[in-house]
C-alpha positions as CSV (number, residue, x, y, z in Angstrom):
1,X,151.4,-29.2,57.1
2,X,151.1,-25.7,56.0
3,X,149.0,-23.7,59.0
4,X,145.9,-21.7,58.0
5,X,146.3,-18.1,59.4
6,X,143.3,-15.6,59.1
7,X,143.6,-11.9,57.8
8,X,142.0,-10.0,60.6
9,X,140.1,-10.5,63.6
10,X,137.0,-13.3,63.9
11,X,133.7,-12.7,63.0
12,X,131.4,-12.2,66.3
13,X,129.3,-14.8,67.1
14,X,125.4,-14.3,66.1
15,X,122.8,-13.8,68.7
16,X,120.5,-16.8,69.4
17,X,116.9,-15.9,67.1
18,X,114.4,-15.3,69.2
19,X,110.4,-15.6,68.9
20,X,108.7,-12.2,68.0
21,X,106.5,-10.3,70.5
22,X,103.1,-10.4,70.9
23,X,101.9,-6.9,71.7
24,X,98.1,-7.5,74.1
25,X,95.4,-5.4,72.8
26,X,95.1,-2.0,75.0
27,X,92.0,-2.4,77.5
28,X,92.1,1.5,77.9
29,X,91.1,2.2,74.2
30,X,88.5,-0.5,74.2
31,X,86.6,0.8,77.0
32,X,87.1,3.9,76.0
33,X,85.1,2.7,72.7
34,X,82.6,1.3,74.4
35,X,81.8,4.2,76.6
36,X,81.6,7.1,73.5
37,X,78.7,4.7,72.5
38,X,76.7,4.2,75.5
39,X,77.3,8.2,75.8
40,X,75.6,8.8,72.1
41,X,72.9,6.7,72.8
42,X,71.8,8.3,75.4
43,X,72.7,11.8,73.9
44,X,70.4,11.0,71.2
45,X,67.5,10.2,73.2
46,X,67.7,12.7,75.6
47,X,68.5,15.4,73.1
48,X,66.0,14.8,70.1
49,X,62.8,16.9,70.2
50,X,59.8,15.5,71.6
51,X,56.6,15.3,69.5
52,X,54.2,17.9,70.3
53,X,50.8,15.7,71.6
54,X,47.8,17.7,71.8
55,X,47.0,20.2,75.1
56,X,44.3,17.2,75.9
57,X,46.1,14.0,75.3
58,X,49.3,15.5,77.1
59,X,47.6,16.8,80.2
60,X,45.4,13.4,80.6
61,X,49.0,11.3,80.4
62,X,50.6,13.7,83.0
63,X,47.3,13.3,84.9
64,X,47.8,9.3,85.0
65,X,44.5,9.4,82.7
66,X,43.6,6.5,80.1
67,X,43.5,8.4,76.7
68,X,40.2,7.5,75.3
69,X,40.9,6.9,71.6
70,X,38.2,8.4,68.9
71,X,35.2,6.4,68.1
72,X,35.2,7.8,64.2
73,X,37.4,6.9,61.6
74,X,37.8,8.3,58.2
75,X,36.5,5.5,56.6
76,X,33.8,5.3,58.4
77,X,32.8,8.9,57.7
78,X,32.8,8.2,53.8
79,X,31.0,5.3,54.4
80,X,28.3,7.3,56.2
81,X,28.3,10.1,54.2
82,X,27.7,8.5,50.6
83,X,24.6,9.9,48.5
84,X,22.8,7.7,46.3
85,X,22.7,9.7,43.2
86,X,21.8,7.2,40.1
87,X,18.2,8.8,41.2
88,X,18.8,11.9,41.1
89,X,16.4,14.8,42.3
90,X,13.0,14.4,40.6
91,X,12.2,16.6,37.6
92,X,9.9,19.5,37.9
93,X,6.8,19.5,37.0
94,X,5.9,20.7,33.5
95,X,4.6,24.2,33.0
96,X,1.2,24.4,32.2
97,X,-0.1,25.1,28.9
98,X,-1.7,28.4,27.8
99,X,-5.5,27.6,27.1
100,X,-6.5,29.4,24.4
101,X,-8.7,32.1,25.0
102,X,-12.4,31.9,23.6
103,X,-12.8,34.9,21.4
104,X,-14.0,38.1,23.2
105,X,-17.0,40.4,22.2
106,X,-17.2,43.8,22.9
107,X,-20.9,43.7,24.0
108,X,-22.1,41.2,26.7
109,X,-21.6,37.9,27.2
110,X,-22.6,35.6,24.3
111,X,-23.5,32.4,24.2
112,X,-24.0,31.0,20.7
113,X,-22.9,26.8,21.6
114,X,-27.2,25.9,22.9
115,X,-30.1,26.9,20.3
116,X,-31.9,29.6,21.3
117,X,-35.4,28.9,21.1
118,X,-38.4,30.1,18.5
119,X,-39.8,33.4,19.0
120,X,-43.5,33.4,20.7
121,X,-46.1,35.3,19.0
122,X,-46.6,38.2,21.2
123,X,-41.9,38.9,20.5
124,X,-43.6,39.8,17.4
125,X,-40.3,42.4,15.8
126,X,-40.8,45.2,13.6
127,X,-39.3,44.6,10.2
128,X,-35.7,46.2,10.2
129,X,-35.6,48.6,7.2
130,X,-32.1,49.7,5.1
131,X,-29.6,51.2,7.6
132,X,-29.8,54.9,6.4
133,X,-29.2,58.6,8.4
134,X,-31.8,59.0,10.9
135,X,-32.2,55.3,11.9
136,X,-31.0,53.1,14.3
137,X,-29.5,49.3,14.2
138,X,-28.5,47.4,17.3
139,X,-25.0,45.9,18.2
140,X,-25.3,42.4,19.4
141,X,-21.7,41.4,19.4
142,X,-18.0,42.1,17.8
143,X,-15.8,39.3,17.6
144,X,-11.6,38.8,16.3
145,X,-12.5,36.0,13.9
146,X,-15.5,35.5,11.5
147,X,-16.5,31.9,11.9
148,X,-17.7,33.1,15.5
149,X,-19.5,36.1,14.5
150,X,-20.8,33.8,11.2
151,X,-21.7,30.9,14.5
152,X,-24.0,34.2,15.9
153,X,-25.7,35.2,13.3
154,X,-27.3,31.5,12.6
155,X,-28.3,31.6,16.3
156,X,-30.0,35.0,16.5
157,X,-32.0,33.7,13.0
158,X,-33.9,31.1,15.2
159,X,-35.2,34.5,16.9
160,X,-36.6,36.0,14.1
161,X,-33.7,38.5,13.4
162,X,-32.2,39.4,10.2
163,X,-28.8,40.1,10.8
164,X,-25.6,41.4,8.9
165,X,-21.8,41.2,9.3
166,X,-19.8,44.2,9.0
167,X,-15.9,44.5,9.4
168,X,-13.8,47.2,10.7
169,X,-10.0,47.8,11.2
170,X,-9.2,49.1,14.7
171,X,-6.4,50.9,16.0
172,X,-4.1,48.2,16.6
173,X,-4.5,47.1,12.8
174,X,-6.7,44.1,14.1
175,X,-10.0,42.9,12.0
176,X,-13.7,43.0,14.0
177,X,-16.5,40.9,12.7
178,X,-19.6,43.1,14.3
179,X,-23.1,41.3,14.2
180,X,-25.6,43.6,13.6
181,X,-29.5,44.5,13.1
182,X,-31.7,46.7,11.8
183,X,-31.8,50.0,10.8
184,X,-35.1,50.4,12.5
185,X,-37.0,53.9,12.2
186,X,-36.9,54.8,16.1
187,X,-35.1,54.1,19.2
188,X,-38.1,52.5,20.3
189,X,-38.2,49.7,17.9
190,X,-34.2,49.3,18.1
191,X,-35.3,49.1,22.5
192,X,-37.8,46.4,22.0
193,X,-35.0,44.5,19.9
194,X,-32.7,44.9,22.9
195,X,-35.4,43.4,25.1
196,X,-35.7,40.6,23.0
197,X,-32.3,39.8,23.2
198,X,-32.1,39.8,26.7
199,X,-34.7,37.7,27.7
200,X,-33.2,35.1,25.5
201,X,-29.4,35.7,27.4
202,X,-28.1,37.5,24.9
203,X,-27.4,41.8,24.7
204,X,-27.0,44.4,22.6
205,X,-26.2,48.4,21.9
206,X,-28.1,50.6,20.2
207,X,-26.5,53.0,17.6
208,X,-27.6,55.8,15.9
209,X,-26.9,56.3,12.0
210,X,-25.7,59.7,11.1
């Protein structure tokens, strides 16, 4: 038999495989984890600002002191300070109205609403005469409208005395309704009208005519 002769030198033999190495897990670096967090967590808390409690509160907790705690609340105020205003304040009273004013007369005070009563027989008056220069005619009144100079007139005719109504503008452009009397030939007659008129409430001026 032919021999079998190899070229070079044998292969070396193979090392024997062998498991793979578990590595353990480094206790150094885990407590040195462990210990940067327990050191933040107390940084933190010792670190971070403190909230500002008032002068009272603060020195009552260093004191030891129970902190009362407020008796009001802010609902409670709103409650408490609600207004009922579906009421509302009451209205003012209303202004009185301006009463007309009875009409004025220039001479004395006139009263023409009661009848003046008849004329006795010893008020006998001298018959007034035409109103001319040298006589005299008395005033009894002026009035603003007619109808209360016309209301006079019928009053003083229950006394015997004829009586006229003459108008006049005055200054401030107004009309006067003046209720007059006579002429009468003297002052005296034009007097003893006058004190007619009086003792029945009433009064008058005596004018001469020029």
């Amino acid at each position: 038999m032919p021999k079998d002769y190899y070229r070079g030198k044998p292969p070396p033999p193979s090392p024997p495989s062998t498991p793979p190495i578990r590595r353990k897990p480094n206790r150094s670096c885990i407590g040195w984890l462990v210990g940067g967090m327990a050191l933040g967590v107390v940084s933190s808390n010792v670190l971070a600002p403190k909230a500002k409690l008032p002068a009272d509160t603060l020195s009552a907790a260093r004191a030891g002191q129970s902190v009362s705690k407020p008796t009001f609340t802010y609902e409670k105020i709103l409650r408490e300070a609600e207004v009922d205003i579906s009421k509302g304040p009451p209205p003012p009273p209303p202004a009185p109205r301006p009463q007309p004013q009875p009409p004025q007369a220039s001479i004395g005070s006139l009263d023409t609403s009661e009848p003046i009563s008849p004329v006795a027989s010893e008020d006998q008056l001298p018959p007034p005469t035409t109103p001319s220069p040298g006589t005299y005619v008395v005033q009894v009144a002026s009035f603003s409208r007619q109808a209360d100079a016309e209301r006079l007139r019928e009053r003083l005719a229950q006394l015997g005395l004829a009586t006229s109504i003459q108008t006049a503008t005055l200054e401030n452009g107004k009309m006067a309704y003046r209720v007059r009397t006579g002429g009468y030939a003297d002052r005296a007659q034009a007097e003893q009208v006058r004190a007619l008129l009086k003792r029945h409430g009433q009064d008058g001026m005596t004018i001469p005519i020029k």
